[in-house]
C-alpha positions as CSV (number, residue, x, y, z in Angstrom):
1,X,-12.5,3.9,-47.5
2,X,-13.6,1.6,-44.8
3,X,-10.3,-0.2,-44.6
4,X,-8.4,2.4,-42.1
5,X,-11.2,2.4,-39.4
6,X,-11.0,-1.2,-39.2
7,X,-6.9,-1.1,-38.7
8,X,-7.5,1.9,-36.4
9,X,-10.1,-0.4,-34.0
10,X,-8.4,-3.5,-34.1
11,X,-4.8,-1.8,-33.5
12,X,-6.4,0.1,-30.5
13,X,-8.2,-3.2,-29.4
14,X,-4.4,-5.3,-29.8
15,X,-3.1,-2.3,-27.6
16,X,-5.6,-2.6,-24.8
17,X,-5.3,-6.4,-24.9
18,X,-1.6,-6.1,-24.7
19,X,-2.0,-3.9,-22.0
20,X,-4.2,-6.3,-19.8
21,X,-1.9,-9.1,-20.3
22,X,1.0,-7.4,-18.6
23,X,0.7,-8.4,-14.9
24,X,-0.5,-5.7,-12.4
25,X,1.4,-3.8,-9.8
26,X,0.3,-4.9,-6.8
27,X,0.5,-2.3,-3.5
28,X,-1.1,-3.6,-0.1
29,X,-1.3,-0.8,2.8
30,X,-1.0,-1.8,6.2
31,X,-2.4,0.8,9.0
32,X,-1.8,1.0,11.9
33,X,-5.1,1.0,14.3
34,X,-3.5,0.3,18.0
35,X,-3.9,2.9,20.6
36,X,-0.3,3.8,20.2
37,X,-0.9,5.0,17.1
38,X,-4.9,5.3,16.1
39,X,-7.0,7.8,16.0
40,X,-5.7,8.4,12.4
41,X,-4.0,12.6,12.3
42,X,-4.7,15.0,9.6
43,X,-1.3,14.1,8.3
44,X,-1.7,10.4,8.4
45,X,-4.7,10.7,6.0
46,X,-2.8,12.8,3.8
47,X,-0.3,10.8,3.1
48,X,-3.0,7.9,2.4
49,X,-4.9,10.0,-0.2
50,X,-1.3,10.7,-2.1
51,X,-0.7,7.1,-2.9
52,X,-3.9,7.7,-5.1
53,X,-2.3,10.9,-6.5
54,X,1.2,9.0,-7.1
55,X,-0.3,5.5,-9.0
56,X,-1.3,7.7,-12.3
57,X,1.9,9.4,-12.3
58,X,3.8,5.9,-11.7
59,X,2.1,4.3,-14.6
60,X,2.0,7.1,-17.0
61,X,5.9,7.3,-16.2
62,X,5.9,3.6,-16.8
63,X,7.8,3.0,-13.6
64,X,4.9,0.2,-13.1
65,X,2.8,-1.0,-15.7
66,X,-0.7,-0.3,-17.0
67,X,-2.7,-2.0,-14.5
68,X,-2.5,-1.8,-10.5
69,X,-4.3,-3.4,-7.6
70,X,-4.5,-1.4,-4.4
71,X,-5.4,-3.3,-1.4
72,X,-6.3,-1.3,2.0
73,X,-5.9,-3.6,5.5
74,X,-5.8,-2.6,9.3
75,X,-2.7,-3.6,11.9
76,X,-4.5,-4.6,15.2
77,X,-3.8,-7.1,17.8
78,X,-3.4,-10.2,15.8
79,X,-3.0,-11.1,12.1
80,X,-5.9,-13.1,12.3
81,X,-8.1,-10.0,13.1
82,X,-7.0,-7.8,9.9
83,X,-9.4,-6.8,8.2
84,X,-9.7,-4.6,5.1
85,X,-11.9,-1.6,5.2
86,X,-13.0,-1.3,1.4
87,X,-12.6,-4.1,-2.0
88,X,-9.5,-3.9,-3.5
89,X,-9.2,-1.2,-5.9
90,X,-8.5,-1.8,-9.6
91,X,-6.3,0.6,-11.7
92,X,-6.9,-0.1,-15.3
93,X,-6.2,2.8,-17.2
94,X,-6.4,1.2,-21.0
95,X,-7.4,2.6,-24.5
96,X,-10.6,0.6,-25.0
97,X,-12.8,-0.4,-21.8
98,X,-15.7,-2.5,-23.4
99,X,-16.5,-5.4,-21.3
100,X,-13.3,-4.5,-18.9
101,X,-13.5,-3.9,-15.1
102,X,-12.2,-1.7,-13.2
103,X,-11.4,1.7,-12.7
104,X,-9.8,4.1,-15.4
105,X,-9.5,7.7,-14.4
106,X,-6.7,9.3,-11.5
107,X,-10.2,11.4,-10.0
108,X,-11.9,7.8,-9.9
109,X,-9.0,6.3,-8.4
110,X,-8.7,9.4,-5.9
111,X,-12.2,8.7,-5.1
112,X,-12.0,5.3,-4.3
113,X,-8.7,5.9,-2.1
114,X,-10.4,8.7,-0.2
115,X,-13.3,6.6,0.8
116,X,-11.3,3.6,1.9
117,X,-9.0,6.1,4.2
118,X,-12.4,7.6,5.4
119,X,-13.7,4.3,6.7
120,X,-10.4,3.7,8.2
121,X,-10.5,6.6,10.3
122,X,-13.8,5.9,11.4
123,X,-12.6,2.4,12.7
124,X,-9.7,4.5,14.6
125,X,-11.4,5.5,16.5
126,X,-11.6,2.7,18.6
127,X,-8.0,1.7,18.8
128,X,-6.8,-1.9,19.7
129,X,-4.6,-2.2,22.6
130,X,-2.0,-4.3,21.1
131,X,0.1,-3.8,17.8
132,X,0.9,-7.0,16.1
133,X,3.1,-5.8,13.1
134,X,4.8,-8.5,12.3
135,X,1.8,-10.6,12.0
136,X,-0.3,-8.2,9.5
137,X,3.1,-8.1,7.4
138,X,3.5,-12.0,7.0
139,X,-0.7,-12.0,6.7
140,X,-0.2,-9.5,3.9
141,X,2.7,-11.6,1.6
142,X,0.7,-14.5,1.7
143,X,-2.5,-12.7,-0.1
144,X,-0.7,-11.8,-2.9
145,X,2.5,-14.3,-2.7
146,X,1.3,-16.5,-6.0
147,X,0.1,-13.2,-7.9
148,X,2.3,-12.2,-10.8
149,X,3.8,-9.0,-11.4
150,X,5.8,-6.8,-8.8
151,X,4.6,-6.2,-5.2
152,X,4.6,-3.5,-2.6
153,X,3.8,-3.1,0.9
154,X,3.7,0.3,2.5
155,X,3.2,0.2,6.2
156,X,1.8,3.1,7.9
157,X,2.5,3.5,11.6
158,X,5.1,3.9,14.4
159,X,6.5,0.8,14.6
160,X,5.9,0.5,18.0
161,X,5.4,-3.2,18.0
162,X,3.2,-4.3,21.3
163,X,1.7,-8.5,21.8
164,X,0.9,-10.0,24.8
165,X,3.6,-11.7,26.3
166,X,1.8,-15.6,26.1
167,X,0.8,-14.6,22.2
168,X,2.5,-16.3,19.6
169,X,2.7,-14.1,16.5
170,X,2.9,-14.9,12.7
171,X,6.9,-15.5,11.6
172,X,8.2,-12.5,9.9
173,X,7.8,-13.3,6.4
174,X,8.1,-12.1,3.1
175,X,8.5,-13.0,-0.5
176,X,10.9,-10.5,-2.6
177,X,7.9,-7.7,-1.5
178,X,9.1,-4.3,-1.9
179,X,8.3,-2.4,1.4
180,X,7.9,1.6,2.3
181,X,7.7,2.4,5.7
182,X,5.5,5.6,6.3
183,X,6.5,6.2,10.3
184,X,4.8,8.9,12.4
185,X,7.5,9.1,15.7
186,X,5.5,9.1,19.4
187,X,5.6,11.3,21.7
188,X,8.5,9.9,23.5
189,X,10.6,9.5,20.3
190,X,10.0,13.3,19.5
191,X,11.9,13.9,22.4
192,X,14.6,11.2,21.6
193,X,14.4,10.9,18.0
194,X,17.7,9.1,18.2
195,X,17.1,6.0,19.5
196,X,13.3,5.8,17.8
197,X,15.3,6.2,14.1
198,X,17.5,3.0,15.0
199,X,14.9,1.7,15.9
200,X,13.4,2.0,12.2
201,X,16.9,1.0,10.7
202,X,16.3,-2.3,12.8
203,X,13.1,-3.0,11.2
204,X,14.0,-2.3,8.0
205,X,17.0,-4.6,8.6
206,X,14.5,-7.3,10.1
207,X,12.4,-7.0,6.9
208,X,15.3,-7.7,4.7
209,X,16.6,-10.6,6.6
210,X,12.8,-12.1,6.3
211,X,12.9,-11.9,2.0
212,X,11.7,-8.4,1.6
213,X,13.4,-6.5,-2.1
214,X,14.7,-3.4,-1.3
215,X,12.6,-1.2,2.0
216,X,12.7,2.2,2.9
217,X,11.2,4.9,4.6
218,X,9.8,8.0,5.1
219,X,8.2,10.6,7.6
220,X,4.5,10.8,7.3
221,X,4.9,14.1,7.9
222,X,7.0,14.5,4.3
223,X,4.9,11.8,2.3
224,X,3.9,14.0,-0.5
225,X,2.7,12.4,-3.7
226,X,5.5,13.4,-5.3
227,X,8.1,11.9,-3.0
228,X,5.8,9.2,-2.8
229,X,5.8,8.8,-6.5
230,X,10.0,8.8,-6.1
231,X,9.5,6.1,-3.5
232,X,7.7,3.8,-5.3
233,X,9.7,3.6,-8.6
């Protein structure tokens, strides 16, 4: 009688373990902090909090796998000042947890998210005065360039790139990343939104050129957790 609850455990237990071998999804933010940008909106925060809301849904569709690794960092004045406002977040949602780290449950994940995105609107609040986008990009392929598994970048910001003109910035590069930009126009591209959308086009176009995978974008002002979700397929 014994006999199938030991197949039950160890099948659930060769499950788990199958799922922890598969490599994990990993999805770096970039955030824009300059002044061109920062303090964070109501809508920029929102949009940050439905990335938590979208990874369940990913996995559970299996668009990624079973794990993911969710890693929050700033966009400042110089790559070499980035800093990341929380640990990266672990996504493990697997049968058996015994002995396993990281987190398991969407509201735990959701919890985490929002307290990264609330320490990142704390540090907005003292914006930098120059935007060094490129830099935190290259900065951000190199952290996770020898990882296995597939990789995402979603940058949040409007793309209004600004470095001294004697400052020497990182070389745009990437390494097969796939890349979401999340833009939020400025004032002066609300009132010429054509030029600020070719403007996007051009970085997406840069990003390519440098070895990104396929890049896209989206209004902040649309990024639901749904569309998100569709996104990030």
């Amino acid at each position: 009688m014994k006999l199938p609850t030991i197949i039950l455990v160890v099948f659930a237990v060769t499950c788990s373990t199958m799922a922890e071998a598969q490599p994990s999804t990993r999805l770096t933010v970039l955030v824009d902090l300059s002044r061109s940008f920062a303090p964070l909106r109501d809508e920029d925060t929102s949009a940050l909090r439905a990335i938590g809301e979208a990874i369940p849904a990913l996995i559970q569709n299996e668009d990624w796998p079973q794990s993911a690794v969710v890693v929050f960092a700033t966009i400042v004045d110089s790559a070499l000042n980035t800093t990341m406002p929380c640990r990266s977040i672990e996504y493990k949602p697997t049968l058996v947890g015994v002995g396993k780290s990281g987190i398991r449950r969407p509201k735990e994940l959701t919890k985490a998210i929002g307290e990264c995105v609330d320490r990142l609107v704390g540090m907005s609040q003292t914006p930098s005065q120059w935007t060094d986008i490129s830099g935190a990009i290259s900065m951000a392929s190199r952290w996770g360039k020898d990882e296995p598994g597939r990789k995402w970048l979603v940058v949040l910001s409007d793309f209004d790139e600004s470095i001294p003109s004697n400052f020497k910035p990182l070389a745009l590069k990437l390494s097969g990343e796939d890349c979401l930009l999340l833009y939020r126009p400025n004032a002066n591209a609300l009132r010429e939104p054509g030029p600020y959308l070719e403007g996007i086009t051009r970085w997406k176009d840069h990003l390519k050129e440098a070895g990104a995978g396929k890049v896209s974008d989206m209004a902040i002002a649309g990024a639901t957790a749904a569309l998100l979700q569709q996104q990030l397929r």
